[in-house]
matplotlib code that plots the C-alpha trace (Angstrom):
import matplotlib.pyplot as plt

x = [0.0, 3.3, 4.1, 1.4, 1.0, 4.7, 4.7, 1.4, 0.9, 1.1, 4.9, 5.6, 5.5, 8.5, 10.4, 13.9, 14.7, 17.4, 14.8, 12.1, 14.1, 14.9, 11.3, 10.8, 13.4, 11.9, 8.4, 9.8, 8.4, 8.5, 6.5, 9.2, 13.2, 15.2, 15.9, 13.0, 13.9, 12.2, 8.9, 6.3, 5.5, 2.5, 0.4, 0.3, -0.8, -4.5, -5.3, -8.9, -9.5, -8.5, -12.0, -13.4, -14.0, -14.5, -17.1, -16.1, -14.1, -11.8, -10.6, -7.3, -5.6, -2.1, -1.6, 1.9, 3.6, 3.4, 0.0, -1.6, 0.3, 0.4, -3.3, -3.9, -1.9, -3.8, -7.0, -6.2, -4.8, -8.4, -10.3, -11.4, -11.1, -8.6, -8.3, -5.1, -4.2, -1.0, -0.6, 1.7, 1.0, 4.2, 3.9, 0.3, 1.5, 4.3, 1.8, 0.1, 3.6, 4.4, 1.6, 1.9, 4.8, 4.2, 0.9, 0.1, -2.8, -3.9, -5.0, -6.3, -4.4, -5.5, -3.5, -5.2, -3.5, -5.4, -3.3, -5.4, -9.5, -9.4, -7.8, -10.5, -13.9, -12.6, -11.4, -14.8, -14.6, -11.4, -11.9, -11.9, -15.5, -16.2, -16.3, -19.8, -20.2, -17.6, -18.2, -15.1, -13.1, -9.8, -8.8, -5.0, -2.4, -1.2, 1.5, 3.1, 4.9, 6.0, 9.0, 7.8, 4.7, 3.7, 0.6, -1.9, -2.4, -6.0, -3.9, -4.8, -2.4, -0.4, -1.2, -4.5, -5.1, -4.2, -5.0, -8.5, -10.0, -8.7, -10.2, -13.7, -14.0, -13.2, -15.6, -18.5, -17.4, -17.1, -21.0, -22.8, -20.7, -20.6, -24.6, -24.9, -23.1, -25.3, -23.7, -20.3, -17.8, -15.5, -12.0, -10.7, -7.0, -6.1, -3.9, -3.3, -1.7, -5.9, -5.3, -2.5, -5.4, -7.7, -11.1, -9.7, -7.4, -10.0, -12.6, -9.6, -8.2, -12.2, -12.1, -9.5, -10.6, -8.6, -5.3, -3.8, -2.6, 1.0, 2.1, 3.1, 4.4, 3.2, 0.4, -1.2, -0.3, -2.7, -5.3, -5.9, -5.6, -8.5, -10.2, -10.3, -12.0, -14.3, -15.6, -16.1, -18.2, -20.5, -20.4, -21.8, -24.6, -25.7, -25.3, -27.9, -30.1, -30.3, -31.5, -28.2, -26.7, -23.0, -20.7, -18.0, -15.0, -11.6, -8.5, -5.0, -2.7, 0.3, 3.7, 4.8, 7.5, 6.6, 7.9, 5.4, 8.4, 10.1, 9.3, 10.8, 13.6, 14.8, 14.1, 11.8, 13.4, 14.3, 11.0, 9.2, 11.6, 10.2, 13.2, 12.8, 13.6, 15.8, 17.8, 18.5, 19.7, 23.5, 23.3, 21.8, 24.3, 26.0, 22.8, 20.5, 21.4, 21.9, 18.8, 16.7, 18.3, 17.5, 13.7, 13.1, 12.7, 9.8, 7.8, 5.6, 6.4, 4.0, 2.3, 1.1, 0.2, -1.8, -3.8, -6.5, -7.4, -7.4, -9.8, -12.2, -12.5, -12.6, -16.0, -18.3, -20.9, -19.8, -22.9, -21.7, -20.2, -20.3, -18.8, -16.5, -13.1, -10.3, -7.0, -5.4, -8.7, -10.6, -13.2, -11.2, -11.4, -10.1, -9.4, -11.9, -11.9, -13.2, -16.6, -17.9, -20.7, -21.1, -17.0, -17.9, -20.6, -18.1, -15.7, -18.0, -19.4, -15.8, -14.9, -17.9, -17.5, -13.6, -13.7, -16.5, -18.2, -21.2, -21.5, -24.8, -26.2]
y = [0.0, 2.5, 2.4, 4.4, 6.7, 7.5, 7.7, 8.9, 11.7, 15.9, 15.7, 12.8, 14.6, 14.6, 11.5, 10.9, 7.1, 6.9, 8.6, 6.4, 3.1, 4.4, 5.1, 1.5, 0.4, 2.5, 1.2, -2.1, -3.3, -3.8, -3.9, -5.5, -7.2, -7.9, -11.6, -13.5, -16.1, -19.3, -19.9, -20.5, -23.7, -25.8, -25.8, -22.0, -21.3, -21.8, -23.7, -24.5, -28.0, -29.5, -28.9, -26.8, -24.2, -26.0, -23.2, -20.3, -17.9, -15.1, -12.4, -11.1, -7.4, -7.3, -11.3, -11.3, -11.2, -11.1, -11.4, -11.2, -14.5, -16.4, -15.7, -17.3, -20.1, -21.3, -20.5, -22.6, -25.4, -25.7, -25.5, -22.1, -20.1, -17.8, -14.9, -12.8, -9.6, -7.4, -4.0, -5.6, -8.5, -9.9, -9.6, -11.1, -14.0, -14.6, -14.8, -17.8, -19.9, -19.6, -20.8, -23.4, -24.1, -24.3, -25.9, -27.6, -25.8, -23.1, -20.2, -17.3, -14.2, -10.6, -7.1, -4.6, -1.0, 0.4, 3.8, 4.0, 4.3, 2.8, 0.0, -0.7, 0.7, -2.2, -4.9, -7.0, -7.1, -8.6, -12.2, -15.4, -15.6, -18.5, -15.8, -15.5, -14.6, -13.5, -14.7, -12.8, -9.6, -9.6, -5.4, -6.7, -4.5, -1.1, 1.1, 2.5, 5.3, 7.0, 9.1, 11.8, 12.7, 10.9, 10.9, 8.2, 8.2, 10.4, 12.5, 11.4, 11.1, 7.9, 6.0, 7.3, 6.6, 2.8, 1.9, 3.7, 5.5, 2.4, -0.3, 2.2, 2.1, -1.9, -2.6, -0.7, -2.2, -5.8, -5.5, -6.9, -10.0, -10.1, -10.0, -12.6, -15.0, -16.6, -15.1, -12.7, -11.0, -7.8, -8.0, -4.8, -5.4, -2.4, -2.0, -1.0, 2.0, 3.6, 4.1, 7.1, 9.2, 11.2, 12.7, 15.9, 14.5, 12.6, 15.5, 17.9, 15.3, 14.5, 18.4, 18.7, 16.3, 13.4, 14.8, 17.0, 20.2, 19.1, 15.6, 13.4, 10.0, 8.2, 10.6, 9.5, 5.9, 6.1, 7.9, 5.4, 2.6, 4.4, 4.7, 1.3, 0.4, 3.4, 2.1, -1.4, -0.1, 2.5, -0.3, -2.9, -0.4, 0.2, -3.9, -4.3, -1.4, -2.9, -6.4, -8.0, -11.4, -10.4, -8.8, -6.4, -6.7, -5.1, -6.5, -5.6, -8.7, -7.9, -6.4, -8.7, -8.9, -8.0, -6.0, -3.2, -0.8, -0.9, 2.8, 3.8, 1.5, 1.3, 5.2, 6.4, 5.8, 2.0, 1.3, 2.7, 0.5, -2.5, -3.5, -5.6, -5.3, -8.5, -7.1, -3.9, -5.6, -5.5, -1.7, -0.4, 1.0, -1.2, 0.5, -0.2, -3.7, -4.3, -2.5, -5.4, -8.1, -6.9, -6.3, -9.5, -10.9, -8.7, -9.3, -12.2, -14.8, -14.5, -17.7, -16.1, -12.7, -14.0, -15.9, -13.4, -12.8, -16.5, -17.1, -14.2, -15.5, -19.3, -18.8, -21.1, -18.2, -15.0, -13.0, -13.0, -10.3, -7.7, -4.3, -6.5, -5.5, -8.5, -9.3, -12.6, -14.3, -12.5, -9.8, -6.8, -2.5, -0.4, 3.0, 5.4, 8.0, 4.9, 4.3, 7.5, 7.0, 10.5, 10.3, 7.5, 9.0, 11.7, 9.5, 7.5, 11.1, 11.9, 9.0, 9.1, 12.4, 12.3, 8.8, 10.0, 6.4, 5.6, 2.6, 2.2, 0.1]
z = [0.0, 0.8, -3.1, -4.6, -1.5, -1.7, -5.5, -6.5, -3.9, -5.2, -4.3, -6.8, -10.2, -11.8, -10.7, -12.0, -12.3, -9.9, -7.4, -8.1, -7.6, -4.2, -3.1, -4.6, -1.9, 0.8, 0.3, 0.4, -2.8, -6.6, -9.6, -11.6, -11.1, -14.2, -13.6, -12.0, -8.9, -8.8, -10.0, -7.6, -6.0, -8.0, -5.0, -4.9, -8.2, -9.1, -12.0, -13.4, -14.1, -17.1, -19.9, -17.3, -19.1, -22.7, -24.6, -23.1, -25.2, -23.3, -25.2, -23.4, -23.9, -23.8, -23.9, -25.2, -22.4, -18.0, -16.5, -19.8, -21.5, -18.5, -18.1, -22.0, -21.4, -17.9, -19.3, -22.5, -20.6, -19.1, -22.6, -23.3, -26.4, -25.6, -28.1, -27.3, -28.1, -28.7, -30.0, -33.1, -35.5, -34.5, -30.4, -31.2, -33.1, -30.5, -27.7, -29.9, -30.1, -26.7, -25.3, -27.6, -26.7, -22.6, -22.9, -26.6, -26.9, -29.4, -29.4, -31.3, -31.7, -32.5, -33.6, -31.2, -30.3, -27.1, -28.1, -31.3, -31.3, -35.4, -34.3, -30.8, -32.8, -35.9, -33.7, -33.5, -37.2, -37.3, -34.7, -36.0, -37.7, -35.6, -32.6, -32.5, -28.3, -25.7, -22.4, -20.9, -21.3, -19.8, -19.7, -18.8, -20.8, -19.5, -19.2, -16.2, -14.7, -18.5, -17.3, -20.3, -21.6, -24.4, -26.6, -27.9, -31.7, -31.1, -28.9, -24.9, -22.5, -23.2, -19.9, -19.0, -23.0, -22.7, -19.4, -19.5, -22.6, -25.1, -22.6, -21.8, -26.3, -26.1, -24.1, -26.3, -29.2, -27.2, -25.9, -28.2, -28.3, -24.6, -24.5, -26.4, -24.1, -21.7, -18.7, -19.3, -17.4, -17.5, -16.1, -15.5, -14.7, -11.6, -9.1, -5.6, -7.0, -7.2, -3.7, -4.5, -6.4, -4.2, -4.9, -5.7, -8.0, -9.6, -10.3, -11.2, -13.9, -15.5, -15.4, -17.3, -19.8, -18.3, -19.1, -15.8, -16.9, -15.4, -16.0, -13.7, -14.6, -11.1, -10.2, -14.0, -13.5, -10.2, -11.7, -14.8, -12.2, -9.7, -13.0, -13.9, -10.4, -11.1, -14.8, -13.3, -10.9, -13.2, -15.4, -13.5, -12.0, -15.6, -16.4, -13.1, -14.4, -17.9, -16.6, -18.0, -17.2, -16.4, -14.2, -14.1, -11.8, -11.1, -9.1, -7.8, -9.1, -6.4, -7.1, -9.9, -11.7, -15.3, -18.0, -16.5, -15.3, -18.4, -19.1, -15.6, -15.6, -19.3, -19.9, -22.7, -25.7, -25.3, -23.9, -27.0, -29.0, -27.4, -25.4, -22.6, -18.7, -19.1, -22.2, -20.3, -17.2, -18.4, -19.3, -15.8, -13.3, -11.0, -8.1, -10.2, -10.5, -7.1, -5.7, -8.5, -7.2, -3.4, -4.3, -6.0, -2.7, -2.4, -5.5, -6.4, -10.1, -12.5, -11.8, -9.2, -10.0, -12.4, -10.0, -9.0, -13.1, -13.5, -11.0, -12.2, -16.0, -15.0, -12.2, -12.8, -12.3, -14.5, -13.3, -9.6, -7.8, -10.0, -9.0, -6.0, -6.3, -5.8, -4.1, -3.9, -5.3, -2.6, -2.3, -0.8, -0.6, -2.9, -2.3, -1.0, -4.1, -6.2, -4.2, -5.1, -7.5, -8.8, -9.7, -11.4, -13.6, -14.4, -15.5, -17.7, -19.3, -20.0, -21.7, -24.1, -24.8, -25.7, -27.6, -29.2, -28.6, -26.8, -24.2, -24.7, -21.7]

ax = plt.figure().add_subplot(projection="3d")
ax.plot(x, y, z, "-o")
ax.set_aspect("equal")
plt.show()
């Protein structure tokens, strides 16, 4: 809980990397370290049963790698049609071989860029004809913690953009495959970083169009992440109001250790090139390197990060506890900004009014 409150809070606008790796160290945690330890043991890691979930088809954002990949290949393993996506044609089609090649399964893969509104308003269009329902929605890619301000392709702030605004214009474009699933569910991938964005913050940032007049890499991070927990909600109110047999849901993984920091790690201009965490490892500082290795004891494998998603898209009921928010497979509170309904509401106006698309439930 120390991470976003240290890192998210008025103070935290501008924060150089060197800086930000030592507020990592004094909160005593990590979202990312450049070489993973062990993996976790079997016992730990929840796994539906094998053809469980034979008929359902889950559509995963940002499946080619972390939570998102190991989150098609569990899902796979237990039957479903998984249908990943990756902002590239190639990250899309590497997402299909890998899970392949941990699990012999198949699955379907997708070119989707959150950053662009063409791309979100055509993706339906472009599934595997055979798609004909979607019985889950994973919202799981992200950026985090964008050191400069950068700019989607319509011209939103780059994090707020991808985390929130491409995911809010997803799911429109998703509904009316969703509805026609017998029960569905919405996954909204958070984090326990919503608790660094207050109320203020919150009405300020919808005031000013959801793009804060001065940038701040964390203080942005927190507010798409309070966001997310605030669409779930709004959404699931207007899913109960319109008689509708699904659920939406949001959830704080953990401190895993992904490729999410590459951007505050790696620096800009290698994380824009696609470089991972792991190739970067040689070229960080000899502090940098050691303060990775000290915080991996701190951070949880993917296996396991990837639990609390797992669980949500493999219920056996997908209508149940809608507008619950989850840690560690368990109903839990989010931050207190993200309970307020008229926020909420806001938000939701906001993000039809700047994608231009209505959500029409």
């Amino acid at each position: 809980m120390l991470l976003p409150l240290l890192l998210c809070s008025a103070g935290a606008l501008r924060v150089p990397r060197r800086a930000a790796l030592r507020n990592l160290a004094a909160a005593g945690v990590a979202p990312l370290v450049a070489a993973p330890p062990a993996g976790a043991a079997p016992a730990e890691v929840f796994a539906p049963p094998a053809a469980s979930l034979r008929g359902r088809t889950i559509v995963i954002t940002g499946a080619n790698t972390g939570l998102g990949l190991e989150s098609a290949a569990r899902l796979a393993e237990a039957g479903a049609d998984v249908v990943a996506t990756a902002r590239t044609a190639g990250k899309a089609a590497y997402a299909v071989d890998e899970v392949a090649r941990r699990t012999g399964k198949t699955i379907r893969a997708v070119e989707l860029d959150l950053g662009d509104l063409k791309s979100v308003s055509s993706f339906p269009a472009r599934l595997p004809k055979d798609v004909t329902k979607v019985d889950v929605l994973m919202e799981n890619a992200g950026v985090m913690a964008i050191p400069d301000k950068l700019s989607t392709r319509d011209g939103f702030e780059r994090q707020i953009g991808v985390n929130h605004l491409g995911h809010f214009a997803l799911t429109a474009a998703m509904m009316p495959l969703l509805e026609k699933a017998p029960t569905f569910r919405v996954i909204a991938v958070s984090s326990s970083a919503n608790f660094g964005a207050s109320k203020d913050a919150i009405g300020k940032a919808i005031a000013d169009d959801l793009d804060p007049k001065e940038y701040s890499q964390w203080g942005n991070y927190c507010l798409s992440k309070a966001f997310n927990v605030l669409f779930a909600d709004e959404l699931q109110r207007r899913f109960e109001a319109k008689g509708l047999k699904g659920s939406a849901v949001s959830l704080h993984p953990g401190a895993v250790q992904t490729d999410l920091a590459r951007y505050l790690i790696s620096g800009t201009e290698k994380a824009e090139a696609g470089v991972a965490l792991a190739d970067t490892y040689a070229t960080m500082n000899g502090f940098q390197q050691q303060l990775l290795k000290g915080l991996s004891n701190f951070v949880l494998p993917i296996p396991l990060g990837a639990n609390t998603q797992v669980f949500l898209a493999a219920s056996p009921n997908l209508a149940a506890d809608g507008g619950l928010y989850f840690d560690s497979m368990k109903p839990a509170k989010p931050g207190p900004a993200t309970g307020d309904a008229d926020l909420a509401a806001k938000l939701w106006a906001a993000s039809e009014r700047l994608t231009k698309v209505k959500l029409a439930i």
